[in-house]
mmCIF file of the N, C-alpha and C atoms, coordinates in Angstrom:
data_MODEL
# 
_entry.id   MODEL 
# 
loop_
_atom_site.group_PDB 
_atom_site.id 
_atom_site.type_symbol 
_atom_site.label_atom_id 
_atom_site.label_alt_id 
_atom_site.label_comp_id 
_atom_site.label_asym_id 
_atom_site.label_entity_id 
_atom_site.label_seq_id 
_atom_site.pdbx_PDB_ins_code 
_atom_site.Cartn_x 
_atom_site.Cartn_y 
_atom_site.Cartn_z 
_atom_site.occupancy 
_atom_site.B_iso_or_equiv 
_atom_site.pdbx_formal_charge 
_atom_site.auth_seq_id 
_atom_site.auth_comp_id 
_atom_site.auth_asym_id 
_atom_site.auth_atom_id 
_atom_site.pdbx_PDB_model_num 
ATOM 1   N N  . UNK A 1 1  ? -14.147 -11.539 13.236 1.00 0.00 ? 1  UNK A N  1 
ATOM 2   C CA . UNK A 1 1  ? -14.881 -12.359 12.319 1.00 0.00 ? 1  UNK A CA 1 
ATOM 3   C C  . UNK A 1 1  ? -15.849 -11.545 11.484 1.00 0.00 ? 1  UNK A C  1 
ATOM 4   N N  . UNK A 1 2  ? -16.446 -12.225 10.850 1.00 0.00 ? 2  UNK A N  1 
ATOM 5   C CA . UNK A 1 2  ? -17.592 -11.575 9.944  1.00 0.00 ? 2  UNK A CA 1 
ATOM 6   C C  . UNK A 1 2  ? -18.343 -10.987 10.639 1.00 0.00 ? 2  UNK A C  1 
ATOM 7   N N  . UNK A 1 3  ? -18.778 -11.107 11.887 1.00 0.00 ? 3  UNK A N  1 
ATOM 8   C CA . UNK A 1 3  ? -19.930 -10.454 12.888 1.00 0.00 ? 3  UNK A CA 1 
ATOM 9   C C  . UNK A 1 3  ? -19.228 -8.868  12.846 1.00 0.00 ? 3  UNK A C  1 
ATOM 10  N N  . UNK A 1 4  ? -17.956 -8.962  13.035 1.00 0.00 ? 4  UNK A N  1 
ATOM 11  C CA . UNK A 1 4  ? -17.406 -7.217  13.383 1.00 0.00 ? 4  UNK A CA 1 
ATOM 12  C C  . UNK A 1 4  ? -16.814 -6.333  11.575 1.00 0.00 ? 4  UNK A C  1 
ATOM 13  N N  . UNK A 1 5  ? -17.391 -7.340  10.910 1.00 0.00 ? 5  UNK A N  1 
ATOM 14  C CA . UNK A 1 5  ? -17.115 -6.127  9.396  1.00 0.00 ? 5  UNK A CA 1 
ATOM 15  C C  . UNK A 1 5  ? -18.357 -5.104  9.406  1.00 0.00 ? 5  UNK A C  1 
ATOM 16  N N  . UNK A 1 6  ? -17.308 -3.849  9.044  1.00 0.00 ? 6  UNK A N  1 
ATOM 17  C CA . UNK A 1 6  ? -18.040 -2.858  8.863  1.00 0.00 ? 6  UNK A CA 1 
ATOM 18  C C  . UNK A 1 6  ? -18.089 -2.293  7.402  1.00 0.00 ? 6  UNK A C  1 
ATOM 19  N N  . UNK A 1 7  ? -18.997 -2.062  6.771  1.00 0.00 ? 7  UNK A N  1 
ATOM 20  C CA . UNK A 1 7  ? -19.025 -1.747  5.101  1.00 0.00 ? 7  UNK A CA 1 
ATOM 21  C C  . UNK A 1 7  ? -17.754 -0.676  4.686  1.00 0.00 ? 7  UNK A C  1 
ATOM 22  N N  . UNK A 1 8  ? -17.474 0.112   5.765  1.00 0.00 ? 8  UNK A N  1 
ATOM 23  C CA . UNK A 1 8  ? -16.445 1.430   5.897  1.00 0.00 ? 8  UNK A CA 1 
ATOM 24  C C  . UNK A 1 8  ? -15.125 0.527   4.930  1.00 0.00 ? 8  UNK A C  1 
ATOM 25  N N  . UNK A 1 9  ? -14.950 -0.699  5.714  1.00 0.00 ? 9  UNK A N  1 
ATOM 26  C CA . UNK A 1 9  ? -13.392 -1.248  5.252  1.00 0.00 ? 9  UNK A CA 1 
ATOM 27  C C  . UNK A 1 9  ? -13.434 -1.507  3.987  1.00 0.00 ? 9  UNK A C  1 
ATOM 28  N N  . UNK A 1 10 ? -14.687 -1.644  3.042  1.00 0.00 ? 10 UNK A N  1 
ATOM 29  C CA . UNK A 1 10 ? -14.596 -2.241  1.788  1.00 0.00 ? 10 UNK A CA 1 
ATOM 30  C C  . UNK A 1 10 ? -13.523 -1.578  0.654  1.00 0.00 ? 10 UNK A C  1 
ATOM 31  N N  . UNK A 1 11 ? -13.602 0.036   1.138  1.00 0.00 ? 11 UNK A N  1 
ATOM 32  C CA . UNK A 1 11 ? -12.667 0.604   0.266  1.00 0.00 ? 11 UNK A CA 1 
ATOM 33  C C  . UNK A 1 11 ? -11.355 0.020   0.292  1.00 0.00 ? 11 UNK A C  1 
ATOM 34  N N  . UNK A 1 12 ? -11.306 0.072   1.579  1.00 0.00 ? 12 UNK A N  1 
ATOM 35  C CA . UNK A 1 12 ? -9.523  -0.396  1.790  1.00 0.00 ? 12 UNK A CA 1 
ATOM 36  C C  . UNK A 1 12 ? -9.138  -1.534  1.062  1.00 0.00 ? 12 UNK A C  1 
ATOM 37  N N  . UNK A 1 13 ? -10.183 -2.566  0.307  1.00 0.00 ? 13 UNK A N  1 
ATOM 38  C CA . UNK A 1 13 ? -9.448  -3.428  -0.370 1.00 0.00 ? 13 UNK A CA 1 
ATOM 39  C C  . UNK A 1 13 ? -9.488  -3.300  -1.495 1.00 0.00 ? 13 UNK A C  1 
ATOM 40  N N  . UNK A 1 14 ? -10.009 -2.052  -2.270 1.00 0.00 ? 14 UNK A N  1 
ATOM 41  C CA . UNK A 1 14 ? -10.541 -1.690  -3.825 1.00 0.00 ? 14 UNK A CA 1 
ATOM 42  C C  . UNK A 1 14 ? -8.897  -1.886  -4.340 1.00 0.00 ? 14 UNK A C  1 
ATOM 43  N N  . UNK A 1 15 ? -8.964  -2.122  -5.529 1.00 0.00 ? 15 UNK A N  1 
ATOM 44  C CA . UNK A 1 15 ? -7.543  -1.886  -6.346 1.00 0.00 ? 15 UNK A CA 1 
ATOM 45  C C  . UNK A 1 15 ? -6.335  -2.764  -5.964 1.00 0.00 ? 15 UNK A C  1 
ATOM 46  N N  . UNK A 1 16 ? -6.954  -3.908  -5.366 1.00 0.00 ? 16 UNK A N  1 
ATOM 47  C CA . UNK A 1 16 ? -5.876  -4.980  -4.246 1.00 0.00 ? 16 UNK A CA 1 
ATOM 48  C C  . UNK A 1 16 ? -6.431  -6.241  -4.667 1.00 0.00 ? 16 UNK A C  1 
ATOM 49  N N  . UNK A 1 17 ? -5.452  -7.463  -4.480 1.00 0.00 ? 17 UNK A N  1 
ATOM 50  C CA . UNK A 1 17 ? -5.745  -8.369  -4.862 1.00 0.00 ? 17 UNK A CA 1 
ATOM 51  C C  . UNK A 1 17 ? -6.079  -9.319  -3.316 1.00 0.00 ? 17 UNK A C  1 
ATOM 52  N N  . UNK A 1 18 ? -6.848  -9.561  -3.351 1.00 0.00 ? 18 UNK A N  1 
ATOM 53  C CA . UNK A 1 18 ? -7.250  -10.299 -2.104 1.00 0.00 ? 18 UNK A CA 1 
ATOM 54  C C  . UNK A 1 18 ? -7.473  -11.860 -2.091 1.00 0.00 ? 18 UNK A C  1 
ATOM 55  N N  . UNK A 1 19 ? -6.909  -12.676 -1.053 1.00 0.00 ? 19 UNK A N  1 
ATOM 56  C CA . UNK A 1 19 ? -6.987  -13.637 -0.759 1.00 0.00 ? 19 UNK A CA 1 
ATOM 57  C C  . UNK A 1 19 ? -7.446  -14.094 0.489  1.00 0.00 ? 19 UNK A C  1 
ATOM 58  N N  . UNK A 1 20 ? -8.728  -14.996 0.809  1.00 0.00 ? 20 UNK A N  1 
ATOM 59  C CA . UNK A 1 20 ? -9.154  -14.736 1.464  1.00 0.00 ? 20 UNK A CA 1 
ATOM 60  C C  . UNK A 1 20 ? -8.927  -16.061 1.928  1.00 0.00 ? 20 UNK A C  1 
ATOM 61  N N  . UNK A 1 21 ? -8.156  -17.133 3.064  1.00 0.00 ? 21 UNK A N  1 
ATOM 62  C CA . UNK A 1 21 ? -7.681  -18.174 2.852  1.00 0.00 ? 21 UNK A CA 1 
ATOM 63  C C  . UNK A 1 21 ? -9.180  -19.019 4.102  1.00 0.00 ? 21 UNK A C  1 
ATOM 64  N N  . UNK A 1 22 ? -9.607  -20.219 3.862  1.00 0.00 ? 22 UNK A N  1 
ATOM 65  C CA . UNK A 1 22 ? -10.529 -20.636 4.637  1.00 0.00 ? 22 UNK A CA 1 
ATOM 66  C C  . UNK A 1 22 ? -10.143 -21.702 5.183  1.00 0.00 ? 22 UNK A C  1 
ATOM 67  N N  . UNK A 1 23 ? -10.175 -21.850 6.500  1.00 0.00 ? 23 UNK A N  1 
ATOM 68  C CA . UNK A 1 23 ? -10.078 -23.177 7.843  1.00 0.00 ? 23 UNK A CA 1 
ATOM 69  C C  . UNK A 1 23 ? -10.899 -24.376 6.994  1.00 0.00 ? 23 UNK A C  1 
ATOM 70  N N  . UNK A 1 24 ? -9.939  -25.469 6.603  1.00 0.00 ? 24 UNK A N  1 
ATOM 71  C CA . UNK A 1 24 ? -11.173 -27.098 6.695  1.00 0.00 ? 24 UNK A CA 1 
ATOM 72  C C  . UNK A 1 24 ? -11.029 -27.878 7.800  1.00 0.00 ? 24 UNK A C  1 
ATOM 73  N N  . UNK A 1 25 ? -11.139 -27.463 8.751  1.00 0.00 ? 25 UNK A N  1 
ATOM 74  C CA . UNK A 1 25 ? -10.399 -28.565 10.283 1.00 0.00 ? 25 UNK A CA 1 
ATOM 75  C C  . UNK A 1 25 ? -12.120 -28.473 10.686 1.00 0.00 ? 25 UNK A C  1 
ATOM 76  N N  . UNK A 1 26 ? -13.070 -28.040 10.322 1.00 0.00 ? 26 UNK A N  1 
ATOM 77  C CA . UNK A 1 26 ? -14.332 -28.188 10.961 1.00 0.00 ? 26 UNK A CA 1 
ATOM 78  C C  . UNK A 1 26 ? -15.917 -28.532 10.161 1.00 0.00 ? 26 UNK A C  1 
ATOM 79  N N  . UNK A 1 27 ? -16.483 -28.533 10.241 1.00 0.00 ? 27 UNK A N  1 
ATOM 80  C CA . UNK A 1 27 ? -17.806 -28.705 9.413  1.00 0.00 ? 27 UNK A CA 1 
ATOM 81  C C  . UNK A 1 27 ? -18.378 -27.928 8.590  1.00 0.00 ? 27 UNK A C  1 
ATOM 82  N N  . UNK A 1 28 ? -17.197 -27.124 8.054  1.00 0.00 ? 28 UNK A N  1 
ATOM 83  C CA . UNK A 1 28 ? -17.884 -25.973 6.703  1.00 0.00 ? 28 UNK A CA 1 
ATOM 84  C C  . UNK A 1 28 ? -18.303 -24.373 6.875  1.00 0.00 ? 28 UNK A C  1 
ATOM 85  N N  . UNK A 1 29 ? -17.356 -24.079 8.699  1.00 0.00 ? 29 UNK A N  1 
ATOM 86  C CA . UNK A 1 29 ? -17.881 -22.787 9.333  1.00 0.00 ? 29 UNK A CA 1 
ATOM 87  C C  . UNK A 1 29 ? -16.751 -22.580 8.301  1.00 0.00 ? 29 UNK A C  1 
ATOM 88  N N  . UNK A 1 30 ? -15.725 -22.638 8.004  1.00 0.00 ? 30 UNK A N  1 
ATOM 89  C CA . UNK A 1 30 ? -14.567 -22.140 7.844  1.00 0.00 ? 30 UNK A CA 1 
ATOM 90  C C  . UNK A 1 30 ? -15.143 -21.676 6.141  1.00 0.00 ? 30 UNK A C  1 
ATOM 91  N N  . UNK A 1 31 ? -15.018 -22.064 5.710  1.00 0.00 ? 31 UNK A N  1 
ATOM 92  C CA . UNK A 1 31 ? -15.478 -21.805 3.632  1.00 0.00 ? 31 UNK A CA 1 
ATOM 93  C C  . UNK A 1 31 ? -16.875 -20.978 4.026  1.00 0.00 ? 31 UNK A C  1 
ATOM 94  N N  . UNK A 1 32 ? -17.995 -20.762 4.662  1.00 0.00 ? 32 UNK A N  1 
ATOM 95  C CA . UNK A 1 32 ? -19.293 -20.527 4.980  1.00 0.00 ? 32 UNK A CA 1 
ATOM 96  C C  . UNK A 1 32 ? -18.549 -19.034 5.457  1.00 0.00 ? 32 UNK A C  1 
ATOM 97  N N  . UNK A 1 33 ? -17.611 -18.951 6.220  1.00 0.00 ? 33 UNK A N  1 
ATOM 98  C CA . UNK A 1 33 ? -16.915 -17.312 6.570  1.00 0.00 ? 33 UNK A CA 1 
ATOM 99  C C  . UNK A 1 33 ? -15.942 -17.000 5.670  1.00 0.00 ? 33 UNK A C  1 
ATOM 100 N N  . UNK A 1 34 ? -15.579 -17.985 4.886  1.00 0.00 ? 34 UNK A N  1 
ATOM 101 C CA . UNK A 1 34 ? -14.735 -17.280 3.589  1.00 0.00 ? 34 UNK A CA 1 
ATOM 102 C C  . UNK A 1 34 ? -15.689 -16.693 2.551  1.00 0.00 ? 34 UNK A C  1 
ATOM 103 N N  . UNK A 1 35 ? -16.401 -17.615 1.921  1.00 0.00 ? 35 UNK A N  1 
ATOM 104 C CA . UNK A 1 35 ? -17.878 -16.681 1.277  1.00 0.00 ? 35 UNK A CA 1 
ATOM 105 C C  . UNK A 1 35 ? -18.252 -15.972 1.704  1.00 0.00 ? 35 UNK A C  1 
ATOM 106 N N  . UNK A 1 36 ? -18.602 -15.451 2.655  1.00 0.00 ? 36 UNK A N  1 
ATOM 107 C CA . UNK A 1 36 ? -19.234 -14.524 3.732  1.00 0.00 ? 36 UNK A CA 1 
ATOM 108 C C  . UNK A 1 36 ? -18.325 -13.238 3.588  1.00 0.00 ? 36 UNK A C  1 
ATOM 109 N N  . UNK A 1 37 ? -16.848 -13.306 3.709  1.00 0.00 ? 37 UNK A N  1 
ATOM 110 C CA . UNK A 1 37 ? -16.014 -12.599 3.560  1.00 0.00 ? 37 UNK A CA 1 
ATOM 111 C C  . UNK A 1 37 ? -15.841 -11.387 2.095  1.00 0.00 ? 37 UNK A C  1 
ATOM 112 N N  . UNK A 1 38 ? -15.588 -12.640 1.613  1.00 0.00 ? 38 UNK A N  1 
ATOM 113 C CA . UNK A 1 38 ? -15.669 -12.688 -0.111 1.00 0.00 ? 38 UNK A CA 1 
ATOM 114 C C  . UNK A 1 38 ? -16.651 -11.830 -0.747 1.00 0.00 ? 38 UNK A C  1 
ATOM 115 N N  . UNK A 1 39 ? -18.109 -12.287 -0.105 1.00 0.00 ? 39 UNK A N  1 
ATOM 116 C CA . UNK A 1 39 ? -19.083 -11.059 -0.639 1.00 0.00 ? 39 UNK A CA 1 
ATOM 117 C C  . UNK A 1 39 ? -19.183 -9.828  -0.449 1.00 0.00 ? 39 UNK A C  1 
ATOM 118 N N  . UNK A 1 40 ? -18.575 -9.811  0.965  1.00 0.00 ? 40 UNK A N  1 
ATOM 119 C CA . UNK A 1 40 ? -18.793 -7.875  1.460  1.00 0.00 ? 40 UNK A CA 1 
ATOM 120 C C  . UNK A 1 40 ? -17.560 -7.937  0.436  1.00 0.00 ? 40 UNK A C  1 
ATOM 121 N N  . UNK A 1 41 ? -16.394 -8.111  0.195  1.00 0.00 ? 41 UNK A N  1 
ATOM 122 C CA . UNK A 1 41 ? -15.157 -7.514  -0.491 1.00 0.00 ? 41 UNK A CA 1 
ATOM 123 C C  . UNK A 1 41 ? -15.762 -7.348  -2.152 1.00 0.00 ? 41 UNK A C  1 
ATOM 124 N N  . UNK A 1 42 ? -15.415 -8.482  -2.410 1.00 0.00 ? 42 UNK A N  1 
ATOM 125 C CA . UNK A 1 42 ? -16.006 -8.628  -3.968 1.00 0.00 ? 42 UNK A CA 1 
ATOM 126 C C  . UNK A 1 42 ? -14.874 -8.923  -4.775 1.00 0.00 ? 42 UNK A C  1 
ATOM 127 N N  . UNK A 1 43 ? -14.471 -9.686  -5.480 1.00 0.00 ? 43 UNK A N  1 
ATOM 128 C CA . UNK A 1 43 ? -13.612 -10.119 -6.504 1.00 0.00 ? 43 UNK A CA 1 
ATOM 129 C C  . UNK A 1 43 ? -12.318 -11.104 -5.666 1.00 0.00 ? 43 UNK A C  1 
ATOM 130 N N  . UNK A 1 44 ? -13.090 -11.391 -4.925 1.00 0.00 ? 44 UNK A N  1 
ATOM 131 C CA . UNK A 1 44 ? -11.456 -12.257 -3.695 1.00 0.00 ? 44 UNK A CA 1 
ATOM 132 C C  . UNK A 1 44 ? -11.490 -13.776 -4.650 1.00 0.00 ? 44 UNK A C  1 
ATOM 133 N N  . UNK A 1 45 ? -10.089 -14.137 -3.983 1.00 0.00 ? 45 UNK A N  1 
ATOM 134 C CA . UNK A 1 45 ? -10.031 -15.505 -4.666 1.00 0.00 ? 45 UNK A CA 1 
ATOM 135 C C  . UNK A 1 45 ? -10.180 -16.167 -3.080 1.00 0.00 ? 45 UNK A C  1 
ATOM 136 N N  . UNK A 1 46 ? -10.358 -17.296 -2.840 1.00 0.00 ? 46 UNK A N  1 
ATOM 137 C CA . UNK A 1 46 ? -11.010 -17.548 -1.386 1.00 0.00 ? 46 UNK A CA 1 
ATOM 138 C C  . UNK A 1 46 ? -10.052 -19.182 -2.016 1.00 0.00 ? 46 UNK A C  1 
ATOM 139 N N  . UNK A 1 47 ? -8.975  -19.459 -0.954 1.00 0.00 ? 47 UNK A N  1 
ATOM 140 C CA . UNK A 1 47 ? -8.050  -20.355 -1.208 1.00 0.00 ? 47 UNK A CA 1 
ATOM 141 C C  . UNK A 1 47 ? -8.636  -21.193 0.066  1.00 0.00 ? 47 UNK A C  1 
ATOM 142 N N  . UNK A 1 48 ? -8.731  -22.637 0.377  1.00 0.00 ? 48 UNK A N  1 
ATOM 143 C CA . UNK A 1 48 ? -9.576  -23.934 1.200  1.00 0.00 ? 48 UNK A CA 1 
ATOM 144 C C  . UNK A 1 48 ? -8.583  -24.562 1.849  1.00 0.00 ? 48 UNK A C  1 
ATOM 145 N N  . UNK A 1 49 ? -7.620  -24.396 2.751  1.00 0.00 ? 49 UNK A N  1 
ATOM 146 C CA . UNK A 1 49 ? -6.719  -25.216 3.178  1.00 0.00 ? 49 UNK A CA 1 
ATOM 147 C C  . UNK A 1 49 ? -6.803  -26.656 2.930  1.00 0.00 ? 49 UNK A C  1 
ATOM 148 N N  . UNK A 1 50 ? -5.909  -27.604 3.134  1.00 0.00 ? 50 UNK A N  1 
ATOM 149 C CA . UNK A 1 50 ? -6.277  -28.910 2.707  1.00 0.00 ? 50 UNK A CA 1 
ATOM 150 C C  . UNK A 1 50 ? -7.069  -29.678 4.058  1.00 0.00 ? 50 UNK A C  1 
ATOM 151 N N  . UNK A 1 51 ? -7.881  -31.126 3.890  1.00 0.00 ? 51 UNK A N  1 
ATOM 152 C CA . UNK A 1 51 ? -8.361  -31.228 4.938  1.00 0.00 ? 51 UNK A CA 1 
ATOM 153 C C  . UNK A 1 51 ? -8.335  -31.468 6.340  1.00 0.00 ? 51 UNK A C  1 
ATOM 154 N N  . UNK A 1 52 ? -8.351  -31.178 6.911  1.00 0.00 ? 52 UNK A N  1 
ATOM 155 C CA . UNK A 1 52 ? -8.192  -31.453 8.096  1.00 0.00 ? 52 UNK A CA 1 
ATOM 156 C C  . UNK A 1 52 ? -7.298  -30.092 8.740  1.00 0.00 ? 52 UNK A C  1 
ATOM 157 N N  . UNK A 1 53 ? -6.950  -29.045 8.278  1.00 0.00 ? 53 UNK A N  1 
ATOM 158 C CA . UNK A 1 53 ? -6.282  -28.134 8.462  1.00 0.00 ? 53 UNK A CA 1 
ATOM 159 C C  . UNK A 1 53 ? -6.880  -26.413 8.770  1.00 0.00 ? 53 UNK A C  1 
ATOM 160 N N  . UNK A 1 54 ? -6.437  -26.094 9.477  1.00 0.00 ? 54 UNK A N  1 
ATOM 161 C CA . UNK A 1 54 ? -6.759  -24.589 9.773  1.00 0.00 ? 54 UNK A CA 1 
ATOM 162 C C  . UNK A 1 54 ? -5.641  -23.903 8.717  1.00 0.00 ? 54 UNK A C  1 
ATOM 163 N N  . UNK A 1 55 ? -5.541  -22.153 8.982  1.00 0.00 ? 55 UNK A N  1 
ATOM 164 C CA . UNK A 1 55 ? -4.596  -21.731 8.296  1.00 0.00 ? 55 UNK A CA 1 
ATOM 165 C C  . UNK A 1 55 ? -3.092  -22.323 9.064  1.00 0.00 ? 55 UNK A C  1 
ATOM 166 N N  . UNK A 1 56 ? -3.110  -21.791 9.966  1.00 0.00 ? 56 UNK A N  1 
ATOM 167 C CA . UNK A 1 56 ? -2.220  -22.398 11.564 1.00 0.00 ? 56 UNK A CA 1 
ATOM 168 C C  . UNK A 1 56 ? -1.592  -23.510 11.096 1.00 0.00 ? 56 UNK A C  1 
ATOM 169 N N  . UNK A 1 57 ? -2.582  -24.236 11.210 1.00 0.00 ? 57 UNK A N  1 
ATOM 170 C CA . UNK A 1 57 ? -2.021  -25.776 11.265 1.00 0.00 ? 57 UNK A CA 1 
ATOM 171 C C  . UNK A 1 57 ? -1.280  -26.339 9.729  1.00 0.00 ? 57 UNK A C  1 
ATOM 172 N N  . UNK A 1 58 ? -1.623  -25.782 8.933  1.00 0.00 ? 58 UNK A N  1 
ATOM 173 C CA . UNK A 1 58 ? -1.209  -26.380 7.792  1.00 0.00 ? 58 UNK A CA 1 
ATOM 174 C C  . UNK A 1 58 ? 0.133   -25.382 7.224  1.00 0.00 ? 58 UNK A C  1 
ATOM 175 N N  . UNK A 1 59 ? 0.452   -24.452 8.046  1.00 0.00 ? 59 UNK A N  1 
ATOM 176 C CA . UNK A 1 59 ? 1.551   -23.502 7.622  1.00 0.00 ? 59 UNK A CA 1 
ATOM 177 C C  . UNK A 1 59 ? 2.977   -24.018 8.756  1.00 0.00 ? 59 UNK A C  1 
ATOM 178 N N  . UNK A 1 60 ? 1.955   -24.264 9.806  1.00 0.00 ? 60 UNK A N  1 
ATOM 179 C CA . UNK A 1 60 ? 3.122   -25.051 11.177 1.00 0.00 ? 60 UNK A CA 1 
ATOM 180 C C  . UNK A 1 60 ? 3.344   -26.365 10.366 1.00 0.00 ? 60 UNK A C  1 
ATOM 181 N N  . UNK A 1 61 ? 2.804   -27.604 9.576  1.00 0.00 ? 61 UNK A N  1 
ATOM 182 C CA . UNK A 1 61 ? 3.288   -28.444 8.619  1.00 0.00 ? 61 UNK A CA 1 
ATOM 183 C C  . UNK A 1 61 ? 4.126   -28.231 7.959  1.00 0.00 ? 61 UNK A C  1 
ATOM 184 N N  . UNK A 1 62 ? 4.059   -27.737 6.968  1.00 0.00 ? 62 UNK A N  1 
ATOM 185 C CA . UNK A 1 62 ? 4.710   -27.331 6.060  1.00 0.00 ? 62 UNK A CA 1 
ATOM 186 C C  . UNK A 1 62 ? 5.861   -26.188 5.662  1.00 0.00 ? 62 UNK A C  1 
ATOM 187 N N  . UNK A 1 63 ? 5.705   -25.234 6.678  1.00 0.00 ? 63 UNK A N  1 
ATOM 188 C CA . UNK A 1 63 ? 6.401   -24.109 5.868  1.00 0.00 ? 63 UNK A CA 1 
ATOM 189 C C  . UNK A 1 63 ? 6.171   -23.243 5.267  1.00 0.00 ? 63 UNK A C  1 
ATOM 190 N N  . UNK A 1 64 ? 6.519   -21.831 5.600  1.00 0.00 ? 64 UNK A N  1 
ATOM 191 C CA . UNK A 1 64 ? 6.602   -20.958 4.242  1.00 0.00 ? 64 UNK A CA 1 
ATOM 192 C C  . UNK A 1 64 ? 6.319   -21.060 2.970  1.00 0.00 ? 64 UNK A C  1 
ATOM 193 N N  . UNK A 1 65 ? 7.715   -21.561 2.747  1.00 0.00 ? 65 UNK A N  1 
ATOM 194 C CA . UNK A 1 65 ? 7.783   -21.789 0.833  1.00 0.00 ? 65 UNK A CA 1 
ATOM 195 C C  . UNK A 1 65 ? 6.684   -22.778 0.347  1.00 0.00 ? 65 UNK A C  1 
ATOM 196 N N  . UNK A 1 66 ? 6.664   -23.300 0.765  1.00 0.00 ? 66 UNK A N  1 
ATOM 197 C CA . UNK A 1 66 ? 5.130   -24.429 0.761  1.00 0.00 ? 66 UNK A CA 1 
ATOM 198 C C  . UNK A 1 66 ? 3.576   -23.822 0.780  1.00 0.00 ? 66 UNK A C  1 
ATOM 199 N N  . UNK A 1 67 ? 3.654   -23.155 1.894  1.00 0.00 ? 67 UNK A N  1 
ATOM 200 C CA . UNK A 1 67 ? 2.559   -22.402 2.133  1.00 0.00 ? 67 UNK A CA 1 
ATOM 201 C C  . UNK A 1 67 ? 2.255   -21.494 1.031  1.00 0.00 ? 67 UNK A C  1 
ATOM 202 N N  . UNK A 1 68 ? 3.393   -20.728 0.666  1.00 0.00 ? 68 UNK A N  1 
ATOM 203 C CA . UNK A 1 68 ? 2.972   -19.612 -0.338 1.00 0.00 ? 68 UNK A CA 1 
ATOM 204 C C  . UNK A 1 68 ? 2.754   -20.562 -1.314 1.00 0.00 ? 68 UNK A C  1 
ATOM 205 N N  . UNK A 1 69 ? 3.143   -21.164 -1.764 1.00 0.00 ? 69 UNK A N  1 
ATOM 206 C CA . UNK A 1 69 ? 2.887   -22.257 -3.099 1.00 0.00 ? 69 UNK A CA 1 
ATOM 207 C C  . UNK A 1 69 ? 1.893   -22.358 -3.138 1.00 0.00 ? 69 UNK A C  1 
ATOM 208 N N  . UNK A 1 70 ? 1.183   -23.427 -1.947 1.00 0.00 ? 70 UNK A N  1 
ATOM 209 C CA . UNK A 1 70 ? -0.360  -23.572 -2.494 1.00 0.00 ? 70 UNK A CA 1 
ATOM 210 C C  . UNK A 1 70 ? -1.335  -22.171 -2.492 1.00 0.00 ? 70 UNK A C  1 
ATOM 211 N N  . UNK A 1 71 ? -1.145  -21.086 -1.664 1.00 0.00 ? 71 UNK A N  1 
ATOM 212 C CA . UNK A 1 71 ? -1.985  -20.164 -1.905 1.00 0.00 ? 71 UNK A CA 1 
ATOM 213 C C  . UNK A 1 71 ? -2.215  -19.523 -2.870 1.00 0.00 ? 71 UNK A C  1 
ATOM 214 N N  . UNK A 1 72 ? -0.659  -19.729 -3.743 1.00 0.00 ? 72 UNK A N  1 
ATOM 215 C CA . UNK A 1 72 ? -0.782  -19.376 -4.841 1.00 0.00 ? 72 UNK A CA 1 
ATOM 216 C C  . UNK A 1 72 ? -1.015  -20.210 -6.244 1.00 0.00 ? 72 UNK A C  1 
ATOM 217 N N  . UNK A 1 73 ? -1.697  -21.779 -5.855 1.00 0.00 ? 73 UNK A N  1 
ATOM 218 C CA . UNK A 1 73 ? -2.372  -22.199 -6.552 1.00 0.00 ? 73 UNK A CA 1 
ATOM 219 C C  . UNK A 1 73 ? -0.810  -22.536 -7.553 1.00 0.00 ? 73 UNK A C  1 
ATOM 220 N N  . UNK A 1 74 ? 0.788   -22.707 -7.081 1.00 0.00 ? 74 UNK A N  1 
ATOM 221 C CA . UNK A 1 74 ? 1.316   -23.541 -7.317 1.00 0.00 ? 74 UNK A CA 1 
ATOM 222 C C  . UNK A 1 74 ? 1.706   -25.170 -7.201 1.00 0.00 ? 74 UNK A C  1 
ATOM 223 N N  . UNK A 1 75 ? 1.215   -25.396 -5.990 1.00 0.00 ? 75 UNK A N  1 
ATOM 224 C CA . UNK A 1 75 ? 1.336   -26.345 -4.959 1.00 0.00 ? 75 UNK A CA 1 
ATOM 225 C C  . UNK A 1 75 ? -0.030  -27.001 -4.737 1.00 0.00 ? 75 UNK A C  1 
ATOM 226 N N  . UNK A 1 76 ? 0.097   -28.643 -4.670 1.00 0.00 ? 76 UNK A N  1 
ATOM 227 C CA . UNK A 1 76 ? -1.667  -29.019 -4.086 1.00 0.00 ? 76 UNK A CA 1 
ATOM 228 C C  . UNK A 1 76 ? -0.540  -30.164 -2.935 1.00 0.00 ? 76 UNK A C  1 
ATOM 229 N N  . UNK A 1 77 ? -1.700  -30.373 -1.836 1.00 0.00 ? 77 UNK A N  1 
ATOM 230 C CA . UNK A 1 77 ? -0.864  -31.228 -1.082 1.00 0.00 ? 77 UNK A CA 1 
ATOM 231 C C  . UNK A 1 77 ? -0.717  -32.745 -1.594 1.00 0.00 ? 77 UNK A C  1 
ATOM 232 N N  . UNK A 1 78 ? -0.276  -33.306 -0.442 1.00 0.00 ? 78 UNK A N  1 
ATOM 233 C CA . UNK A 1 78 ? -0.247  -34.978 -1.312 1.00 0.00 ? 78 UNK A CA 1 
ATOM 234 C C  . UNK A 1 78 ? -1.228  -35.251 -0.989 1.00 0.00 ? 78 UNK A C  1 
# 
């Protein structure tokens, strides 16, 4: 989690497109550690699963081809 980032890794995501995908199955820890994420990196797009969903849970729904869809901001659920 965010407790074990170390500033060292920031390089590793320079020149990369990052997606940083956030849990809504709980009270806002999930988006609160995607921001969190997001800031040590810098330039992430930070994608919100739909509600009630973890990453897990909403990829065991749906699928792959589905999954990549909405992350890629092709796809919104029903």
């Amino acid at each position: 989690g965010v407790q074990n980032w170390r500033d060292v890794y920031r390089p590793l995501f320079r020149y990369r497109r990052v997606t940083v995908l956030a849990d809504n199955d709980d009270t806002g820890q999930g988006n609160d550690f995607a921001r969190t994420v997001a800031g040590k990196i810098g330039g992430c797009q930070i994608v919100v699963m739909p509600k009630g969903h973890d990453v897990n849970s909403y990829f065991a729904e749906v699928g792959k081809e589905i999954f990549l869809k909405y992350i890629n901001g092709e796809d919104t659920p029903e």
